[in-house]
N, C-alpha and C positions, 0 to 999 in steps of 0.2 A: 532551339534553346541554347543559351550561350552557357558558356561555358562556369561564369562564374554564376549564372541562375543554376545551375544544377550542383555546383559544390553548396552555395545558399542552401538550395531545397535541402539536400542529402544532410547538412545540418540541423536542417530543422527537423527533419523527420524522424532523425539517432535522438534529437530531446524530446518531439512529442511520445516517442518507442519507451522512453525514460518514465515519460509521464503515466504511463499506458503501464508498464510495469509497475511503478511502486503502489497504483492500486491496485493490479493482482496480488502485489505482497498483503497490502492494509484486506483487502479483503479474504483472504486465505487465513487470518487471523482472528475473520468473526466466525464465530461459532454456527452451526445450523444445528446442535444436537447431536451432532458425532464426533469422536474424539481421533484428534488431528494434533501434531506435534508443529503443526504452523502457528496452533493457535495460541501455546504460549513462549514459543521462540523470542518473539518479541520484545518478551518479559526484561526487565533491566533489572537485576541484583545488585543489592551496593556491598559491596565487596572490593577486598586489596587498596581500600583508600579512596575509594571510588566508584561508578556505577559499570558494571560489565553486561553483557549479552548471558540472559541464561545457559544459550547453549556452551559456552567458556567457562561452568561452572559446575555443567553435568550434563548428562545423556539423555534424552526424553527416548521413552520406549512408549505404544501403546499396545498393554498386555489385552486389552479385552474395548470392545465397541464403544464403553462409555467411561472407561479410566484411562488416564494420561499418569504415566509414572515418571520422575525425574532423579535419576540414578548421582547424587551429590558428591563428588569426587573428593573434596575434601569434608570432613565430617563438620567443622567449627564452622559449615557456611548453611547447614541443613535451615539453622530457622532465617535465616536471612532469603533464601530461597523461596522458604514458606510462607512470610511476609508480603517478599515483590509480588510473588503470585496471588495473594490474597488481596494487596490493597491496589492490582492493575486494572482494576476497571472491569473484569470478566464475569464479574458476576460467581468465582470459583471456591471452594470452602477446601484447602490442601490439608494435608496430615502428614504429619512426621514417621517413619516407620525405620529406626534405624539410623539410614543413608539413604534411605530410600523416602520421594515425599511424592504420597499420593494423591492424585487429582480426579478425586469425581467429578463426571461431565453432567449435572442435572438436565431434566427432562423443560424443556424451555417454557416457560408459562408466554401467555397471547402477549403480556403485557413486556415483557422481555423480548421478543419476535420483534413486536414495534419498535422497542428500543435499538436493536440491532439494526431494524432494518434505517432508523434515523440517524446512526450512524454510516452506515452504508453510503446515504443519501450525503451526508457530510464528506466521506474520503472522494466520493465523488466530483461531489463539487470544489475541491482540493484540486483534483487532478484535471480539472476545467479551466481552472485559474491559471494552473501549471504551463495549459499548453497555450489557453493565451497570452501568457505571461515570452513565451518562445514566439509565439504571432508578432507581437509587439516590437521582440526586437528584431524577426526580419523588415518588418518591415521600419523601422526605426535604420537597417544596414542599407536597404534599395533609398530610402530619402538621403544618405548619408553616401554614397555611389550614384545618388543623383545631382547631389551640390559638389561632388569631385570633379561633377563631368563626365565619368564614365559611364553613366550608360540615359540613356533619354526618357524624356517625358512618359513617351507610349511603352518605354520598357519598363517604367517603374508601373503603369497600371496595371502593365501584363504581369509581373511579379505579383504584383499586390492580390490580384483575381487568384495567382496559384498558391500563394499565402495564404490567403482566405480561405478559400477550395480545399486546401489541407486540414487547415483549422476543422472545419465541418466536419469533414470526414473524421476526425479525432473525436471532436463531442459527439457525431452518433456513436459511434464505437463504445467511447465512455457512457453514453445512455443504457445501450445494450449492457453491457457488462453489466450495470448498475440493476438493470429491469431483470437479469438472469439470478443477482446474489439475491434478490428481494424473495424471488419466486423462491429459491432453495431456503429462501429463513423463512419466508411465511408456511412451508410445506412442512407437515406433520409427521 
């Protein structure tokens, strides 16, 4: 393998890694019925003029299995807190307690399950797109090293086969993960 086929590969591999991770985050963020401080991290408050990361705006504790507390550092930002969380898509009903805004985690109905699980299906096929999206431009760089001249015909198919070969190996990867979040949200 030459040399610059393995800087190529080792590039693409640090973007499909990329890929691979930020559906562990999107998925760490769907609910199964247990309360997780992944699951509203993601939350955007608009605040300071603008939208910030919940966690830049308070502390998430989980006091008990099915409550998520969000500990609001400054007091004037409780209902904005209470808001982002309520109108992110979660399905969640917060409550103001103070400085403190509490997040019941309800018990998931079948029809919510599904829901979840169709988004699921969605982050996934995100993160599909992602890595072919990295496919495309290896091999868009071996066509483009092959009208340089440097490197040959049979070096650009052999590239192409280990481009590809990778690729796959990414979407099963991405399948599993995908086939693993499904079972834990369809499980009762």
């Amino acid at each position: 393998m030459a040399a610059d086929q393995k800087t190529l590969l080792d590039d693409l591999l640090r973007r499909m890694d990329g890929a691979l991770e930020s559906l562990r985050r999107d998925f760490a963020g769907l609910r199964s019925g247990r309360a997780s401080p992944a699951l509203i991290e993601p939350v955007r408050v608009e605040a300071y003029g603008g939208e910030v990361p919940l966690t830049q705006v308070g502390s998430i504790a989980v006091p008990e299995a099915r409550m998520l507390t969000v500990q609001v550092w400054d007091r004037s930002l409780v209902g904005a807190v209470e808001r982002a969380i309520r109108d992110s898509g979660l399905g969640l009903n917060p409550s103001a307690d103070g400085q403190t805004v509490r997040v019941p985690i309800p018990q998931l109905t079948e029809e919510r399950r599904n829901e979840l699980a169709r988004t699921a299906a969605k982050y996934a096929e995100n993160a599909k797109i992602a890595v072919r999206g990295v496919r495309r431009d290896g091999m868009d760089q071996t066509k483009t090293l092959e009208k340089k001249s440097e490197i040959s015909q049979d070096d650009v198919k052999i590239w192409s086969e280990a481009i590809q070969k990778l690729t796959d190996q990414y979407v099963k990867r991405i399948d599993d993960m995908l086939a693993e979040k499904e079972r834990e949200i369809k499980q009762v």
